[in-house]
N, C-alpha and C positions, 0 to 999 in steps of 0.2 A: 153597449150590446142591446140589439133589438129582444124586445120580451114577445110573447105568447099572442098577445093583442097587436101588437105589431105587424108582427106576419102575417096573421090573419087578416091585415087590412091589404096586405103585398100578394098575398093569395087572390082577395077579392080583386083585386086592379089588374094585375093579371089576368083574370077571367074577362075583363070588362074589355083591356086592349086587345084580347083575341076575339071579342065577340065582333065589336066593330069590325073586323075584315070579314068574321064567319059569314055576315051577312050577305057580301059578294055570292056566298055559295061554291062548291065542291070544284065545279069547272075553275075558277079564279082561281083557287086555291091550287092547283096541279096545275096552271098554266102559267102563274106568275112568281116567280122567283124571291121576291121582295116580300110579299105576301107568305110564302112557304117560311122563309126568314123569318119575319116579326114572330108568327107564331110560334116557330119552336123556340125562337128566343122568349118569349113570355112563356112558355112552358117548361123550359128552364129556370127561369125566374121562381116559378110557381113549385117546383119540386126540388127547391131549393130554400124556399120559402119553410114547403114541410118540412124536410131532414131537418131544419135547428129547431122544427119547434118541441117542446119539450118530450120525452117519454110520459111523464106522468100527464099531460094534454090531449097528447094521443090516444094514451092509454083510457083516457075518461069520455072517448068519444070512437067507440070500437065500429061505429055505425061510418066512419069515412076510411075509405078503403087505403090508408097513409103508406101502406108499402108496395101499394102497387105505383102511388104515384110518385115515392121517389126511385121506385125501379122502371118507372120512364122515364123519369131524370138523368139515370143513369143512363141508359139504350141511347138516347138523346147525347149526352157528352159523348160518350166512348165509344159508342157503336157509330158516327158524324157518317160519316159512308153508305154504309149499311141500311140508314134509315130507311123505310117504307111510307111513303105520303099517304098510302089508300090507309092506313093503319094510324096516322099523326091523326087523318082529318077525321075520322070514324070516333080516336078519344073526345078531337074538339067537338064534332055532333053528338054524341053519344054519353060520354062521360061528364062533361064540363056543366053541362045544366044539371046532373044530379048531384054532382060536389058543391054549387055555387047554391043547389038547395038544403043542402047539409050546412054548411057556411052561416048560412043563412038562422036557422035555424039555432047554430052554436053565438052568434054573433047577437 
């Protein structure tokens, strides 16, 4: 069983394999399929990562917003249809450099 320091390195590599495409930029990202893929796959990855890591982990670091990112985990699995791209690509601009600065900072 993966521990605490674990994930948190499965968290950071995650971030790393979706920054590589982010780079493309918003257009790439809505226009290509494969690309739309990778990332919600490594963001699945990534809030998947957090749901095992521990409550008392979480709990000791109330400054990373853990349940929202695995209730994009969730929307991501279950809502697969559903999904909104202008909204995937807004957490990876948006959200992903301040969690990978929390990260950072825990790490």
């Amino acid at each position: 069983m993966r521990n605490d320091s674990e994930r948190l390195l499965d968290i950071v590599d995650a971030i790393e394999r979706i920054k590589k495409y982010a780079n493309r930029g918003k257009e790439a990202f809505k226009s290509d399929e494969l690309i739309q893929t990778w990332m919600i796959h490594n963001l699945l990855i990534l809030g998947e990562a957090v749901a095992k890591i521990s409550d008392e982990f979480r709990d000791s670091h109330p400054e990373v917003p853990w349940p929202k990112i695995i209730g994009m985990r969730n929307i991501l699995v279950h809502g697969y249809f559903d999904i909104d791209v202008d909204i995937v690509w807004a957490v990876i601009e948006n959200d992903l450099p301040e969690l990978e600065k929390h990260l950072k900072n825990i790490t």
